[in-house]
C-alpha positions in Angstrom: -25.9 48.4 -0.6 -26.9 46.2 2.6 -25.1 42.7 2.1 -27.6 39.7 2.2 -26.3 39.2 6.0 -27.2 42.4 7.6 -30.3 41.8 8.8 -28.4 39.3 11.2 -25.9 42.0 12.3 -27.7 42.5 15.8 -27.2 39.0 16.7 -24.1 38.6 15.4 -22.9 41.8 17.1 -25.1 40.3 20.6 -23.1 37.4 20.3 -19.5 39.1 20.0 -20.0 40.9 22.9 -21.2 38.2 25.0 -18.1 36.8 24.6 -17.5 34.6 21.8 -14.9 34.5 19.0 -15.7 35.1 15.3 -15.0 31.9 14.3 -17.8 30.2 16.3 -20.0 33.1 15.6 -19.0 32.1 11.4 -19.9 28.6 12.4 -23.1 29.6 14.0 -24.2 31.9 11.2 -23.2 31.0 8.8 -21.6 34.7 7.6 -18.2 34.9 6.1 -15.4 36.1 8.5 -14.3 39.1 6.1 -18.0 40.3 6.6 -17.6 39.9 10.6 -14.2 41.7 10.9 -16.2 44.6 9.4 -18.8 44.9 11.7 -17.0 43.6 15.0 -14.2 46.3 14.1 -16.0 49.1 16.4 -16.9 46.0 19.6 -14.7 47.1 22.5 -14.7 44.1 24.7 -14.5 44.2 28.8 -11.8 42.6 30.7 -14.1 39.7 31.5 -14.8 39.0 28.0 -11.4 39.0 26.8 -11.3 36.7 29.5 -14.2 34.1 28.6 -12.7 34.6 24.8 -9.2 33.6 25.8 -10.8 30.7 28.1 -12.5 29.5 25.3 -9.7 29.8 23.1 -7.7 27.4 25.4 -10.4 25.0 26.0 -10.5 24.7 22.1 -6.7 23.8 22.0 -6.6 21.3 24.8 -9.7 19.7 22.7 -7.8 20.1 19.5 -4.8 18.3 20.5 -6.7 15.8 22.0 -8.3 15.2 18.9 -5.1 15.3 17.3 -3.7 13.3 19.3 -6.0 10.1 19.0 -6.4 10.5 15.1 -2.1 9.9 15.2 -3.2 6.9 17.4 -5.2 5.8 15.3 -2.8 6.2 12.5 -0.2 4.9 14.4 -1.9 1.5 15.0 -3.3 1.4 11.3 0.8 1.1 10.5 1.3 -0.9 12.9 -0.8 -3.9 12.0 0.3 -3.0 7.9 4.1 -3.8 9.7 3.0 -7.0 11.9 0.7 -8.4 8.7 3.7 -7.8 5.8 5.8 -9.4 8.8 4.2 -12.8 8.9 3.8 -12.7 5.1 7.6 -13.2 5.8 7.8 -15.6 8.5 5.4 -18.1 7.3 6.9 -18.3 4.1 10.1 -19.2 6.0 10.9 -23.5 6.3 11.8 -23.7 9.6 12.5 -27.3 8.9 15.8 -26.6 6.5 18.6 -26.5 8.7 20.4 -24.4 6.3 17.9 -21.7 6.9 17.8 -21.9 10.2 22.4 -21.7 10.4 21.6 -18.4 8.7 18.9 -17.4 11.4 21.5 -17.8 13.9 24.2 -16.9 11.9 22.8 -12.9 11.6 21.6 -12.9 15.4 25.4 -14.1 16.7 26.8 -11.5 13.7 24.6 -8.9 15.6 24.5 -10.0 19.6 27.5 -13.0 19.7 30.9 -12.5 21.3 33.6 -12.3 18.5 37.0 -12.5 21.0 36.4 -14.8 23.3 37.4 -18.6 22.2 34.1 -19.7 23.1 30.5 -19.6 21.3 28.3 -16.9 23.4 26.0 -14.1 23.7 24.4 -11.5 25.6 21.2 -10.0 25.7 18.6 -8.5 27.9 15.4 -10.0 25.6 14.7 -13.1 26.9 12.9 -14.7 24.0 15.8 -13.9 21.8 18.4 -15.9 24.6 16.0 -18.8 24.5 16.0 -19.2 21.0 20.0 -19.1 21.2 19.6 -21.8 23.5 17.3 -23.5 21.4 19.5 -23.3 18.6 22.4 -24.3 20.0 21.0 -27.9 21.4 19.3 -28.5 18.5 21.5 -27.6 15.7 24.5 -28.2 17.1 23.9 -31.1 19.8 25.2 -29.2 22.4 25.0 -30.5 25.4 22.9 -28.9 28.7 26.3 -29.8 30.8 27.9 -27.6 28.4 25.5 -24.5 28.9 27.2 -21.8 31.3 24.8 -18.5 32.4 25.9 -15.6 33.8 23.9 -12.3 34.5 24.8 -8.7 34.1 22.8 -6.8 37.3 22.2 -3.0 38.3 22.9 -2.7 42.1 19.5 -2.0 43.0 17.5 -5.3 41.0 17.1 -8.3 43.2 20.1 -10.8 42.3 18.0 -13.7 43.9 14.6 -12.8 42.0 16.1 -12.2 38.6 18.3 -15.6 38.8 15.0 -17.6 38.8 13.2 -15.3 36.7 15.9 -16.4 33.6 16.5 -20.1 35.1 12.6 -20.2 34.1 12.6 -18.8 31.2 15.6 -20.7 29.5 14.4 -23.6 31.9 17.7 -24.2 32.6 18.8 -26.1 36.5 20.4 -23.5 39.3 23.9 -25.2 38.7 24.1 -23.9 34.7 23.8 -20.2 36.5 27.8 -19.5 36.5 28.3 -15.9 37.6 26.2 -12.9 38.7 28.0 -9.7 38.3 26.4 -6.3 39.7 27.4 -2.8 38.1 28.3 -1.0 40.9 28.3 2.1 39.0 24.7 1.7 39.2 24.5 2.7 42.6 21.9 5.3 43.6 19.7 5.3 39.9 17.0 3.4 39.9 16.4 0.8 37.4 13.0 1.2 34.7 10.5 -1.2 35.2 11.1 -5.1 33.5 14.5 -5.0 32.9 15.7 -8.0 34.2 19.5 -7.4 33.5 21.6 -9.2 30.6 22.3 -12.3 30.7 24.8 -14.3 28.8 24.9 -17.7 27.7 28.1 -19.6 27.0 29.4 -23.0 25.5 32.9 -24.2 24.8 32.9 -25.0 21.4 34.1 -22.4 19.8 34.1 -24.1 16.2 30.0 -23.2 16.5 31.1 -19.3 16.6 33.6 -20.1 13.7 31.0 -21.6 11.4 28.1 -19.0 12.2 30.6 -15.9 11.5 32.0 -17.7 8.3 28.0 -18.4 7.1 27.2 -14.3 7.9 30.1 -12.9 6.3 30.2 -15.2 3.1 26.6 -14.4 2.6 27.0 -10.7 2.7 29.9 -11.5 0.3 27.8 -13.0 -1.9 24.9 -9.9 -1.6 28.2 -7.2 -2.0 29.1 -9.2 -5.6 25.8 -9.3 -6.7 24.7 -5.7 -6.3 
């Protein structure tokens, strides 16, 4: 018995051998593969429409991936802006008018980024917002004084020492004479550094009672967190 697709065999069969794969011919036929295998089991193809099959085949993964690739984008951002909306659910819940919350702000960044050794109150980072709110931090909280404010930058031997001196002066707005030391990695020689990175810079005070008291705030609350669980 004839199955209800037969009498498009011809064109199905016209179709396979001008080249194009079953699953486009199922798409365009609407016939179930199983039934095509059957009849196309007989269709020797030439060496040019193997050819214009396996062209096809590789036009329809370049367009697949591409596909694929902006539905992850898509995706991707969708998370993203979840993240950056859950975030300021956070941060504008924060007081930034309580001192005490603002000690344990700092307290965690110098835990993470602060110099624990030295007998002095400073840190190190290539981000520049998160070395101007260090600064920020430090005169407000703490009263310390500009006079008392010592920078020094951490360079790769190919960056320009003069450009990236005034590009953190700027940003930390900070006079030329508080820029204490520029030291250049000569290890760096011959690699070339990625675009932006404007080297490390370190800001330093004297008073080292300011490291003492943000250390002492950081580990007493992770005490406190460790008793609790």
């Amino acid at each position: 018995m004839a199955s209800k697709w037969f009498d498009k065999k011809p064109e199905a069969l016209k179709l396979r051998k001008s080249g194009l794969s079953i699953g486009v011919i199922e798409k365009k036929l609407g016939i179930p593969r199983s039934t095509l295998s059957g009849w196309f089991k007989d269709v020797i193809l030439t060496k040019r429409q193997k050819n214009v099959l396996f062209k096809r085949w590789q036009n329809g993964l370049v367009s697949a991936r591409k596909k694929a690739g902006k539905w992850h984008n898509a995706e991707k951002q969708k998370r993203l802006e979840v993240a950056w909306e859950d975030a300021q659910k956070v941060i504008t819940a924060i007081n930034l008018k309580d001192e005490s919350i603002l000690d344990l702000i700092l307290a965690i960044l110098y835990l993470g980024e602060g110099s624990k050794k030295n007998n002095t109150t400073s840190m190190g980072n290539a981000d520049p917002l998160i070395m101007k709110v260090f600064l920020i931090m430090l005169r407000r909280q703490y009263k310390v004084n500009i006079k008392q404010i010592r920078c020094s930058l951490n360079l790769r031997a190919d960056q320009n020492i003069e450009e990236i001196k005034k590009f953190w002066l700027k940003e930390l707005e900070l006079p030329k004479k508080n820029m204490k030391y520029i030291y250049v990695d000569k290890r760096t020689v011959g690699s070339k550094t990625y675009p932006n990175y404007k080297g490390v810079c370190t800001i330093e005070c004297g008073n080292v009672a300011i490291k003492r008291k943000l250390l002492n705030i950081s580990r007493g609350l992770f005490e406190r967190i460790a008793e609790r669980a």
